[in-house]
N, C-alpha and C positions, 0 to 999 in steps of 0.2 A: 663583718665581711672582710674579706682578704682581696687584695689584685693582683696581679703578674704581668707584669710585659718583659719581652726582649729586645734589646735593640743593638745593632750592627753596624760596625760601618767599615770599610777600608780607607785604609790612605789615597788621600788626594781623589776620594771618591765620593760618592757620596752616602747616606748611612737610610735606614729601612726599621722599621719597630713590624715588630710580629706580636701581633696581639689576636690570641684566639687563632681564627682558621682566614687570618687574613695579615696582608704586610703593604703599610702605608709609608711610601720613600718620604725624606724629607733631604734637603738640603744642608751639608755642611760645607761647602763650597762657595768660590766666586761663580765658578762656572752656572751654577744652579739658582742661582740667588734670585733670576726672574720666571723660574720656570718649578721650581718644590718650594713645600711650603717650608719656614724656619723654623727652629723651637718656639720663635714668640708666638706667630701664626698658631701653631699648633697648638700652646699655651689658651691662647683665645678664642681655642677652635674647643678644644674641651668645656671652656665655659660654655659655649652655645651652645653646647651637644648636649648637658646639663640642661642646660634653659629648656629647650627643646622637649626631652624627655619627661618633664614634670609636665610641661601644657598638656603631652598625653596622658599622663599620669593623673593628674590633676582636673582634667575634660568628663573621666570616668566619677570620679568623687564630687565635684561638684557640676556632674549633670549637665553638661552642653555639648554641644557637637562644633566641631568646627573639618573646612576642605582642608585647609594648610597653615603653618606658622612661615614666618619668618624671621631670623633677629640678624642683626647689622650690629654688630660689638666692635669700637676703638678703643685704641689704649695711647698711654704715654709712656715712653721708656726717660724715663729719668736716669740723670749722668753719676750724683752723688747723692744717695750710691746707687749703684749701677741695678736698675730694678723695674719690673712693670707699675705703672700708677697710672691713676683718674681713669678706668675702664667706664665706658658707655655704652650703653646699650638701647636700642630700640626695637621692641619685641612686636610683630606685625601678625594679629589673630584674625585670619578670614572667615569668619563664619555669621551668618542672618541671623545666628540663633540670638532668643531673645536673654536668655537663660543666662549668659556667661557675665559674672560679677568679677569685673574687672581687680579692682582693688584686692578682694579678695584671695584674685590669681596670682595679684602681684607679689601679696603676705606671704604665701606659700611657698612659692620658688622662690624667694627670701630669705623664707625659716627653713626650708628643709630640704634645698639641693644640695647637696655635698660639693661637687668641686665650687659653687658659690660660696657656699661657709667655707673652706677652706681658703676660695680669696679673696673677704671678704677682709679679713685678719692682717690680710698684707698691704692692702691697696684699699683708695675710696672705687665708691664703683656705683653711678648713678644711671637712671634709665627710665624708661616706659615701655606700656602695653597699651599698642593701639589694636581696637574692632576695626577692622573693615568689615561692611555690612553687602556691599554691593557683590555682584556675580563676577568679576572680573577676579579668578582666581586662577 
């Protein structure tokens, strides 16, 4: 599989990625700093968007259902050298069903999300998968 994006920006403005039939601003500014997300944000916004799409992925193949996920990912930017590290994550699966093998889910989005293996190679990156069982979804 191949990918493509574009991304733009103007001077002293702020910059835009077009990806597909859609264009997500991000911050290259002071101005924006608390208001777009940064490349790190965005960085660790792909891992969970990754994380994300295997529980779907993954819900199908090993047979459970769940209402919603959630994952909460931090990171460390380290000085020397200058780089993302120690990524955590805590992966939040709402669902009653009795079906969903946790451990197993965790194997999988492991072995075979892509921008995980991709950085997995760079940085440590440790985490969990919690069930919530309850209706509070």
């Amino acid at each position: 599989m191949e990918y493509q994006i574009k991304a733009s920006s103007v001077s002293t403005k702020d910059a835009i990625l077009q990806i597909k039939q859609n264009e997500i601003a991000f911050g290259t500014t002071s101005n924006s700093a608390e208001i777009l997300p940064n490349p790190a944000e965005l960085f660790l916004g792909a891992f969970a968007a990754c994380m994300l799409k295997n529980v779907e992925r993954f819900s199908a193949m090993l047979n459970f259902t769940y209402a919603k996920a959630v994952v909460n990912v931090s990171a460390i930017r380290t000085e020397k050298p200058l780089k993302m590290d120690n990524i955590n994550y805590e992966l939040i699966i709402y669902s009653a069903d009795e079906n969903i093998n946790i451990p197993l889910l965790k194997k999988n989005i492991e072995k075979f999300g892509t921008i995980y293996n991709t950085v997995k190679l760079s940085c440590t990156i440790h985490g969990e998968i919690i069930q919530v069982k309850n209706d509070e979804y």
